[in-house]
C-alpha positions as CSV (number, residue, x, y, z in Angstrom):
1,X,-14.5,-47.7,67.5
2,X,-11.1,-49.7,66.9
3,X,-8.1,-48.9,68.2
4,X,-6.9,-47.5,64.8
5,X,-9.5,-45.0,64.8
6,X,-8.6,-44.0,68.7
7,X,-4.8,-43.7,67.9
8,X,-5.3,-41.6,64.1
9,X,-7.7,-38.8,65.7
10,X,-7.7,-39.4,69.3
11,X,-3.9,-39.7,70.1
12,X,-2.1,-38.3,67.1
13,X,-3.3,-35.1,66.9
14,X,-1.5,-34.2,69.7
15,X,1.8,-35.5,68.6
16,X,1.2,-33.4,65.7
17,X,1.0,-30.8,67.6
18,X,4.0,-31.0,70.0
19,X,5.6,-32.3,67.1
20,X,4.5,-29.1,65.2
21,X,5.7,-26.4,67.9
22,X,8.6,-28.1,69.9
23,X,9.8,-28.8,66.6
24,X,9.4,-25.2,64.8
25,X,11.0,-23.8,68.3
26,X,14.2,-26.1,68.3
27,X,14.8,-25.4,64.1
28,X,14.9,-21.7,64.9
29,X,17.1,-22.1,68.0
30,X,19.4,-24.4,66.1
31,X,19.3,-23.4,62.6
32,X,18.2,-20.0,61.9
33,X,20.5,-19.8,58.3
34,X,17.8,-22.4,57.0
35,X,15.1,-20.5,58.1
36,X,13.6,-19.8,54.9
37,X,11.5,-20.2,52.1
38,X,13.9,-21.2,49.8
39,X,12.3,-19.2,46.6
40,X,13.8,-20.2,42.7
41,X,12.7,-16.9,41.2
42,X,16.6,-16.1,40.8
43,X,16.8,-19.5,39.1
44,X,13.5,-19.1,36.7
45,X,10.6,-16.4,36.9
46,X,8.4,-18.6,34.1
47,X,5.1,-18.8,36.1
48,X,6.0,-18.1,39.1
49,X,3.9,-15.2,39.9
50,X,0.8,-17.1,39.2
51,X,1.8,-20.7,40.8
52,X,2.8,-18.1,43.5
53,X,-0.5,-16.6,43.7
54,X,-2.8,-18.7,42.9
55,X,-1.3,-21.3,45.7
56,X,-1.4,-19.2,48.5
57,X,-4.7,-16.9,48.0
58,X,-5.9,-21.0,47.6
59,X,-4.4,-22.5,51.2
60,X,-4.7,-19.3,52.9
61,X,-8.4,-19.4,51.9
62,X,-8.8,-23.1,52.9
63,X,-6.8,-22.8,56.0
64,X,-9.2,-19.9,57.4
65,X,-12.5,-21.9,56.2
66,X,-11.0,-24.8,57.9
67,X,-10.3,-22.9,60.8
68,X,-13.4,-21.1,61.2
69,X,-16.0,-23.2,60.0
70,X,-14.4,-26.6,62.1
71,X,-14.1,-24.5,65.5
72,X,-17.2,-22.0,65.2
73,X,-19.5,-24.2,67.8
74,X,-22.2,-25.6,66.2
75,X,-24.6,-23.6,69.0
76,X,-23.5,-20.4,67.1
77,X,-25.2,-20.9,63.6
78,X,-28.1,-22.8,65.0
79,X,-28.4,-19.2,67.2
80,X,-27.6,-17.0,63.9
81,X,-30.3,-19.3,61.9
82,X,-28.1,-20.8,59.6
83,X,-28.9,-25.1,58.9
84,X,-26.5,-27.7,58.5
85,X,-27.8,-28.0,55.4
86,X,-26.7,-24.2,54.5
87,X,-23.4,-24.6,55.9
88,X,-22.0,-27.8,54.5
89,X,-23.4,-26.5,51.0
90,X,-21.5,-23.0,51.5
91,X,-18.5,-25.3,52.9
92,X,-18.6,-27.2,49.8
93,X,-18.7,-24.2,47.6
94,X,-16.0,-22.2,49.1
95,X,-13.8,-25.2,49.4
96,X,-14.4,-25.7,46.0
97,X,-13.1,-22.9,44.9
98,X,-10.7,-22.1,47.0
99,X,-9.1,-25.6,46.4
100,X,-9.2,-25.4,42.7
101,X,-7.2,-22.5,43.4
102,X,-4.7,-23.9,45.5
103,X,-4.7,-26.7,42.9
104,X,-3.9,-25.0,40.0
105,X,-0.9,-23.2,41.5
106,X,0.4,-26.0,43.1
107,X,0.6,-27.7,39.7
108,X,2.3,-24.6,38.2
109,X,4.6,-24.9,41.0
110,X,5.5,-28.9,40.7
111,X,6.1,-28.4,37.5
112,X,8.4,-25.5,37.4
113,X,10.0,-27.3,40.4
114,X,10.5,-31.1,38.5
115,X,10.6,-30.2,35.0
116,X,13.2,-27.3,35.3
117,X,16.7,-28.7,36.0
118,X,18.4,-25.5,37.6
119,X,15.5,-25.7,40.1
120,X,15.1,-29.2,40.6
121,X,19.3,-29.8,41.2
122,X,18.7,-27.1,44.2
123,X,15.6,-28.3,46.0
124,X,15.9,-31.0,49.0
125,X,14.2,-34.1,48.5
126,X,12.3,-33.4,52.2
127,X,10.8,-30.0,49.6
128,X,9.8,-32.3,47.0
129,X,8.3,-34.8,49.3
130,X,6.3,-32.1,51.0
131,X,5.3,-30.7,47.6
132,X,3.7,-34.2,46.8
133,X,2.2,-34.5,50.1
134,X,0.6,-31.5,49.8
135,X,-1.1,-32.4,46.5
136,X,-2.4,-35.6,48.0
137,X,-3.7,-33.9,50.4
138,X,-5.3,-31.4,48.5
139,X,-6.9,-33.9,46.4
140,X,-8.7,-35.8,48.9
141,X,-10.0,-32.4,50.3
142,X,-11.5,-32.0,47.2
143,X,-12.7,-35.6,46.9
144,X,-14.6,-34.7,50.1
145,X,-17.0,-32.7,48.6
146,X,-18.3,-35.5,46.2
147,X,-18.5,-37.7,49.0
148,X,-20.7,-35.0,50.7
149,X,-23.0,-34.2,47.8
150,X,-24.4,-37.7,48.7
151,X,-25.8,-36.6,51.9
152,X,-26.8,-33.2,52.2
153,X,-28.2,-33.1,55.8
154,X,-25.0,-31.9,57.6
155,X,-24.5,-34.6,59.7
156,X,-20.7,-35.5,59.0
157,X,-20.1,-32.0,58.9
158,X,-21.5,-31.6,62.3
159,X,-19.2,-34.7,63.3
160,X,-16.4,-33.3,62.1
161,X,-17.1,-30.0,64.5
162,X,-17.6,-31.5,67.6
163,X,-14.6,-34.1,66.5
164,X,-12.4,-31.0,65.7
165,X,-13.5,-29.1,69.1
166,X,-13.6,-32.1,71.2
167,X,-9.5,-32.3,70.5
168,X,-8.9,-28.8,71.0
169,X,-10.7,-28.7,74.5
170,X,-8.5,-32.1,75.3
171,X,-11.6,-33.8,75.8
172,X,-11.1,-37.6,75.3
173,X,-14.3,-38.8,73.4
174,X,-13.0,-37.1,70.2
175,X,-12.5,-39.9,68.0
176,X,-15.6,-41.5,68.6
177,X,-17.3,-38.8,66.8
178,X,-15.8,-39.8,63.3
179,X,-15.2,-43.3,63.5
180,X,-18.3,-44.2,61.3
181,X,-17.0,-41.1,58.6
182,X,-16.2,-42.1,55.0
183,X,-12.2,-43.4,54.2
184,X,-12.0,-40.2,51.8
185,X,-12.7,-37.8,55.0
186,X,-10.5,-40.0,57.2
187,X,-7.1,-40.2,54.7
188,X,-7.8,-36.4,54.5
189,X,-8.1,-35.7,58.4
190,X,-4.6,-37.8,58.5
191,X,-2.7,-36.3,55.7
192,X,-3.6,-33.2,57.3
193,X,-2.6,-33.9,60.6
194,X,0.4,-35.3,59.2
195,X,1.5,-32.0,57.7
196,X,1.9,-30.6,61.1
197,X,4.6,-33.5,61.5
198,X,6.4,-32.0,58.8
199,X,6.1,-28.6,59.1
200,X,8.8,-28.0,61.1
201,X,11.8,-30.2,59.1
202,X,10.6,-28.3,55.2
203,X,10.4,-24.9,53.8
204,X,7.0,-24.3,55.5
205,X,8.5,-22.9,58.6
206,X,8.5,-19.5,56.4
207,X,5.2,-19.6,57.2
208,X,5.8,-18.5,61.1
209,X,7.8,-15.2,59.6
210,X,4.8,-14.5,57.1
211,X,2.4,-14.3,60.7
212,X,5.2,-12.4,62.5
213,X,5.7,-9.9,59.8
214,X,2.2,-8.7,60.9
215,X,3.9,-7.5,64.0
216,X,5.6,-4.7,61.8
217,X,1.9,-3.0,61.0
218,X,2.5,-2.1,64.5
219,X,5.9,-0.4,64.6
220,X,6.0,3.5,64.7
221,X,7.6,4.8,61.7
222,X,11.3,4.9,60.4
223,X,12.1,8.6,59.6
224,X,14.8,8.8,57.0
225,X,16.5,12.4,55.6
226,X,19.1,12.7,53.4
227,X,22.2,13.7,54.6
C-alpha cells in the first residue's frame, strides 16, 4: 500500500468529516441568512418538479443503500443466509436504478440551471461547481457497476465493507483493505469523500433542516379558532 492510498482513505476521511460538521456548525453560527437551499422556482417552474423529484427520490435512495449496505457487518447476511454474490448483484441493481434516477434529474436540473439566464445570473459559482461535482460523482458510481459485472464473487464489495467499517470504528488498517480496488471505485470513494468537504460552504447545508424538520412529527398540535 503507498502512501497515496494511506492518506485518500486512511487519513482523509476524517478531515472530511471534521471538515463536514465543524464546518456545517460554524455556517449556521455565523451565517444563518444563507442558510438555505436557494430554490429558482420563482425564477422558472419549467421542469422543475421532475428534476426536483426525480433527483432526490434518486440520492436519497443511494445515500440509504450506501449507508446500509457499506455498514451492515458482513457477519449479519452471512447469519440471514444471504451470499456475496446475492448482495453485490442486488447492490448493482438497486444502484442502478436509483442512480439513473438521480441522473436524470440532475440533468434536468443543470440544464435549467446553465441554459436559463435569469437562473444562471443568480446562482454562485461554489452552486454550479458543486452541481458538476456531483454529476462526476454520480457517473463513476454508475461506472462501478460495469466494473463489478466482471467479477461477481463479492469480494470488492466485501472490501469495501470492512474498508467502510474499519474508518468508522477508527481502526487504522482501513485503507489497506482497498488498495488493490479498481481506479473507477477509488475516484468514486474520493469524489465522495470530497463532498463532505464541500458540504458545508454550498446549498447542501439545506440538507441538515430537511433531517431536523423530522423533529416536527413529534410536536403536539397547534390549535387554531377563529376569532
Amino acid at each position: 500500500m503507498n502512501l497515496v492510498d494511506q492518506f485518500l482513505f486512511g487519513i482523509y476521511p476524517y478531515i472530511a468529516a471534521a471538515i463536514f460538521l465543524f464546518g456545517s456548525l460554524a455556517r449556521f453560527e455565523r451565517e444563518q441568512y444563507t442558510w438555505k437551499s436557494d430554490s429558482s422556482q420563482v425564477l422558472y417552474r419549467g421542469n422543475l418538479r421532475l428534476g426536483n423529484i426525480l433527483f432526490h427520490v434518486g440520492i436519497l435512495g443511494l445515500f440509504f443503500g450506501h449507508l446500509g449496505g457499506l455498514l451492515t457487518p458482513v457477519a449479519v447476511w452471512d447469519a440471514l443466509g444471504v451470499s456475496h454474490t446475492v448482495k453485490q448483484a442486488v447492490a448493482m441493481t438497486a444502484g442502478g436504478i436509483m442512480g439513473t434516477m438521480c441522473l436524470i434529474g440532475l440533468l434536468i436540473l443543470l440544464h435549467r440551471r446553465f441554459t436559463n439566464a435569469r437562473i444562471s445570473a443568480v446562482t454562485r459559482t461554489g452552486d454550479k461547481i458543486l452541481l458538476l461535482w456531483l454529476l462526476v460523482t454520480l457517473l463513476l458510481g454508475l461506472s462501478t457497476i460495469f466494473a463489478s459485472a466482471s467479477h461477481m464473487d463479492g469480494h470488492m464489495m466485501v472490501q469495501l465493507m470492512t474498508w467502510a467499517q474499519h474508518i468508522v470504528t477508527l481502526r487504522g488498517d482501513a485503507a489497506s483493505y482497498i488498495a488493490d480496488a479498481p481506479l473507477v471505485f477509488k475516484a468514486h470513494l474520493f469524489m465522495g469523500l470530497s463532498l463532505f468537504v464541500i458540504f458545508p460552504f454550498t446549498r447542501l447545508v439545506h440538507v441538515w433542516s430537511g433531517f431536523a424538520s423530522v423533529l416536527y412529527l413529534g410536536r403536539a398540535w397547534q390549535l387554531v379558532r377563529s376569532r
